[in-house]
N, C-alpha and C positions, 0 to 999 in steps of 0.2 A: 116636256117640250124641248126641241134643240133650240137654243137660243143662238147658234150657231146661222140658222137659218133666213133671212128678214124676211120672207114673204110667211114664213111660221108664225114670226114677233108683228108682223104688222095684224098678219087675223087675230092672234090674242088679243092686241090692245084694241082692234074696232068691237070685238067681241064680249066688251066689257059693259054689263048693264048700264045705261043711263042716270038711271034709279037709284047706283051708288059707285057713282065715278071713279078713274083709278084718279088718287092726289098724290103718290108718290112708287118711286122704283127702289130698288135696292139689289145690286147687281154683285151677288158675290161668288161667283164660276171662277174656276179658275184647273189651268191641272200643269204637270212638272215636267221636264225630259231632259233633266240635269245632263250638263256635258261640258268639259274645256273648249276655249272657244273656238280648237284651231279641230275639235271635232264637230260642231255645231252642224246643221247642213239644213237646206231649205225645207226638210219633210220633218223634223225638228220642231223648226221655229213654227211652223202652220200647224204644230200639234199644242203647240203653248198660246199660240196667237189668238186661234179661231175663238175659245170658248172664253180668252181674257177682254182682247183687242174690237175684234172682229163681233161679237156679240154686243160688247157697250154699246160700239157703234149704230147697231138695230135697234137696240133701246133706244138712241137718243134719236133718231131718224122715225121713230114710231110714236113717240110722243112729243118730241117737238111741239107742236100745235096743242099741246094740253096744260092745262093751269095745275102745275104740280107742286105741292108743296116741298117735294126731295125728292131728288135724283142722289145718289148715295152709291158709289163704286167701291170696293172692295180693291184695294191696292197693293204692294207690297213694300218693306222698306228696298226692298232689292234693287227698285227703280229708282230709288232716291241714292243708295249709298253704294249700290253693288254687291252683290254676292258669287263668292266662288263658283264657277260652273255654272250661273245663270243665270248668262246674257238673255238668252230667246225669252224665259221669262219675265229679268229687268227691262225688256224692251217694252214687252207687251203690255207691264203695267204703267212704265212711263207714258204709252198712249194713252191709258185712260188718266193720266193727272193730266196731259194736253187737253184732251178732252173735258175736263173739268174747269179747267182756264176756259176752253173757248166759248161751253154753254154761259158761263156765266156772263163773257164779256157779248153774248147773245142778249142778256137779261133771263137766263134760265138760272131757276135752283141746280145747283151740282157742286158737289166734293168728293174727292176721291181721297182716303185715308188710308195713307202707305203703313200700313201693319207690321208690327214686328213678331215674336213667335207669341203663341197662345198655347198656354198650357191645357187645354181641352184638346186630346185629340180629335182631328177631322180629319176629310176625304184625303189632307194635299198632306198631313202631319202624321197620320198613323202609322206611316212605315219607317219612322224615325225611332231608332232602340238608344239603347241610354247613351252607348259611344255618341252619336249622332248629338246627343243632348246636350252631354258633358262637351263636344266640340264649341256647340254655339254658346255654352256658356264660357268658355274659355275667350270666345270672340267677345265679348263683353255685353251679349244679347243676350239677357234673362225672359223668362216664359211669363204671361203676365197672367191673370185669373179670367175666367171667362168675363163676372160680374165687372171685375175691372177694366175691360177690354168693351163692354158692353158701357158702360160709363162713361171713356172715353168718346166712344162712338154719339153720345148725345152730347157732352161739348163738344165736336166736330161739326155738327149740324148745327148749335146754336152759333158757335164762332163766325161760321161764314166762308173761311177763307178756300179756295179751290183746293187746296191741295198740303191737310197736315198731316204730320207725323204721329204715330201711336206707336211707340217701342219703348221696351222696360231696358233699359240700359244698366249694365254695373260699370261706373266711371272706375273701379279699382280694377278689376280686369282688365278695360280697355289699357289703361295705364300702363299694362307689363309690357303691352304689343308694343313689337318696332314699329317704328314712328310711318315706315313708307307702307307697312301694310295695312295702315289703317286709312277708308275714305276722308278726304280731302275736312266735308262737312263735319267727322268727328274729331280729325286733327287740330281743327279749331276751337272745336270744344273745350278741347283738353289744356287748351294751348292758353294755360293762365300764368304760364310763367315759375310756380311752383313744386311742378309737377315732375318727378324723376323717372325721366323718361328710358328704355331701354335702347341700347345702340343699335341702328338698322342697317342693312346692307345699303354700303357704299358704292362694292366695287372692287374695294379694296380689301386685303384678306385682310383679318384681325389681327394684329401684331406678337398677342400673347402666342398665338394657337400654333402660328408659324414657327416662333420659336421654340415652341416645346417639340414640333415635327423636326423641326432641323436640328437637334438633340441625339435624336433615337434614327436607329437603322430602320430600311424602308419597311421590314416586318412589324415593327413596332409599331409603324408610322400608320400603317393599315390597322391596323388595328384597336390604335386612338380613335381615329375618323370612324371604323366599326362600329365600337362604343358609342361614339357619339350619335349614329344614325339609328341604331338601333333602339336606345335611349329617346331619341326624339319621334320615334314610327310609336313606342308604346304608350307616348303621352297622347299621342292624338287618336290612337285606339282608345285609350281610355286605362290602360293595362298602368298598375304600377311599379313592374319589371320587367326588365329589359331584357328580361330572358322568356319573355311570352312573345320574342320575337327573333324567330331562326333568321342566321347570317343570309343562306342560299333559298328563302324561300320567297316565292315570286309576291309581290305587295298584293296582289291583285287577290294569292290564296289567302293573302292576311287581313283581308274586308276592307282593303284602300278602292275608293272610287273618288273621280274627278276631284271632289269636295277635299277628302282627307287629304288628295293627293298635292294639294295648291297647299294646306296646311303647313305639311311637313316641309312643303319648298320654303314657306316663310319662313317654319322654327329654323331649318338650317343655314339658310340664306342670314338669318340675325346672330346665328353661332358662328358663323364662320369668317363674315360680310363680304361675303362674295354675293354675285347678282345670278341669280339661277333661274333656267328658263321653267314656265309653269309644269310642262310636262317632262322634267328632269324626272319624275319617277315611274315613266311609263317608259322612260329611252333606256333608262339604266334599273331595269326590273326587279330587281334585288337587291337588300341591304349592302351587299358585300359590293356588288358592282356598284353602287353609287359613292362608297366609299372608296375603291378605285378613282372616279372620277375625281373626288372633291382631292385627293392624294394626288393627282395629276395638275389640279388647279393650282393647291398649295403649296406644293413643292416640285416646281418643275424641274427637269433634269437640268442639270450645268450643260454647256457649250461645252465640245471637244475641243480642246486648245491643240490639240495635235493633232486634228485634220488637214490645217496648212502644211504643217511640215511632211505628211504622209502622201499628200497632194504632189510637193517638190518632189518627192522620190521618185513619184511614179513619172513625173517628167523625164525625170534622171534617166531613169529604166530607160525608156521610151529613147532620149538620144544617144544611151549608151548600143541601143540594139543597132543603130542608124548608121554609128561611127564602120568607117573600113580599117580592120585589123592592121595595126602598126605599132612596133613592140614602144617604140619612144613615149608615144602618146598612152596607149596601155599602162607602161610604165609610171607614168607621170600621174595619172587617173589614180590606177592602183595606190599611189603616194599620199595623194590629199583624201585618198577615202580613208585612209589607213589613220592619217592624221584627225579628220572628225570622228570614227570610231574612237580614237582616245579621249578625244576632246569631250565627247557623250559619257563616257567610261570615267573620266575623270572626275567632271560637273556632281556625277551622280555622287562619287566618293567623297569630293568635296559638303556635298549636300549632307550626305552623313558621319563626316567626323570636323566640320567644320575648318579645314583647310582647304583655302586656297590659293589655286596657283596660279604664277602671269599666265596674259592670252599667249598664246599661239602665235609665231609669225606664219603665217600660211605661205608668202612669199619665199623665204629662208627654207622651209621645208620642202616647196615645188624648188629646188635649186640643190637640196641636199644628197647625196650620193647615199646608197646603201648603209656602208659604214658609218656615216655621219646617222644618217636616221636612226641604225640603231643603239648605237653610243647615247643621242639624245633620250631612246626610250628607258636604256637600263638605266639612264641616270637619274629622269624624271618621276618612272615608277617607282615604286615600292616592292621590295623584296619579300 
């Protein structure tokens, strides 16, 4: 039956014999359409909604009016802590923990138990392969046993409260994660004071990593970052060489979807502490381009310092083309250019044999005759 449907939900529950009542629901539909958020779209979310959201709702609008002993929703933690790529599902199941709040403050039985992973696979789990596994256990979400998960489920019911948690957590996993990429609720968790936490993107690049770039020439410098991203694409594949992952090949041929792809922005974003937008691995599609990128972040080019003066020249140009030919002035021009030409010529020679020499009168020299000028050159230069 679609449970998608209420006028389907409301004939079942009228259509339930008298003879042996329903006393309870237990609403566990649900289905996926993983995506980053800024791909999400409204045909998306009503595919995650209808049979999450959209369905409780019919249950509870169908039974309402019935003496039940449990109302029981199937939840996710996704709505409680968030999960990479999914929003439309962390929404869907958030409604049904509202929903669970409000039957009760109705005076109905209802809980909704935000789930963590279950090691049995099901309809929403079985297309997870081991990358997939190893990722959430890296997130510090271990898989818990059916029997276990089934146990919890009945102190969920005995407890009462609308809306707990069921998730097999590893506090030592969590612990390696940067501190920003973990929900709010488990940063608190964690948050006993003892705990050696890893350093998270700031903002601000790392100080070592910079250093070690500002070192080595730019080919080098590409080729640290290389390392480095290719290094962190085959942790979150699952791969434990960095060579099961080509520089030019697109992530996308490398089994990266939304999920891995948010992954790898935190592993780099904590290496680097730089702040990386989520879909940095779709923009820059390959290892080798996004280490271009992170190489353009961490070592930006220097300021031309001789822009300004290249600027003047061309001023120069400009009113030397303006001036009307007159040998005096010509003259005079030709003098002082002649004189910053040495002046440039000299700085420079001074610069490499550590002599140097008085300024320049520039006045004395617009005033000097031929002779004079060049009497002063053979005397000043070097033979």
């Amino acid at each position: 039956m679609d449970v998608t449907d209420g006028a389907a939900v409301n004939d079942l529950v009228a259509g339930v014999d008298p003879a042996h009542p329903l006393t309870g629901v237990v609403h566990a539909a649900g289905a996926l359409d993983d995506a980053v958020v800024t791909s999400q779209t409204p045909e998306r979310l009503a595919r995650v909604w209808a049979p999450k959201a959209t369905a409780a709702a019919h249950l509870h609008a169908a039974t309402a009016h019935l003496r039940l002993g449990m109302f029981v929703m199937f939840s996710s933690a996704a709505g409680v802590m968030g999960s990479p790529g999914q929003a439309n599902y962390a929404a869907a199941n958030a409604y049904c923990d509202a929903l669970a709040t409000h039957r009760q403050a109705m005076g109905l039985p209802a809980v909704s138990v935000a789930w963590g992973l279950w090691a049995d696979a099901s309809g929403m789990t079985g297309h997870l392969d081991e990358a997939d596994l190893a990722r959430m256990s890296r997130s510090g979400i271990a898989a818990m046993s059916g029997e276990q998960a089934l146990g919890l489920m009945d102190a969920a019911c005995w407890h009462g409260a609308p809306q707990p948690a069921a998730v097999q957590l590893d506090l030592r996993a969590l612990a390696a994660q940067p501190a920003d990429t973990l929900p709010a609720l488990l940063r608190t968790l964690l948050d006993n004071g003892t705990t050696t936490r890893r350093t998270a993107a700031t903002g601000a690049p790392a100080a070592g990593l910079v250093a070690q770039l500002a070192a080595v020439p730019v080919e080098e410098q590409h080729r640290i970052l290389l390392a480095l991203v290719r290094t962190q694409a085959a942790a979150v594949l699952g791969h434990t060489d960095a060579g099961a992952v080509s520089a030019d090949t697109p992530f996308k041929d490398l089994g990266f979807d939304s999920l891995t792809g948010v992954e790898l922005r935190n592993r780099l974003a904590a290496a680097t502490g730089l702040r990386l937008p989520a879909t940095v691995v779709f923009r820059h599609p390959t290892p080798s381009a996004i280490a271009a990128e992170l190489r353009e972040k961490l070592c930006p080019a220097q300021a031309d310092s001789s822009a300004p003066v290249f600027g003047e020249l061309e001023r120069l140009e400009a009113a030397m083309a303006r001036l009307v030919p007159h040998d005096e002035v010509r003259d005079r021009l030709a003098k002082r250019l002649e004189a910053l030409l040495w002046r440039l010529t000299d700085d420079t020679s001074a610069e490499a044999t550590g002599r140097h020499h008085p300024t320049v009168d520039d006045g004395a020299l617009d005033s000097a005759s031929d002779d004079e000028l060049f009497e002063f050159i053979d005397r000043e230069l070097p033979s």
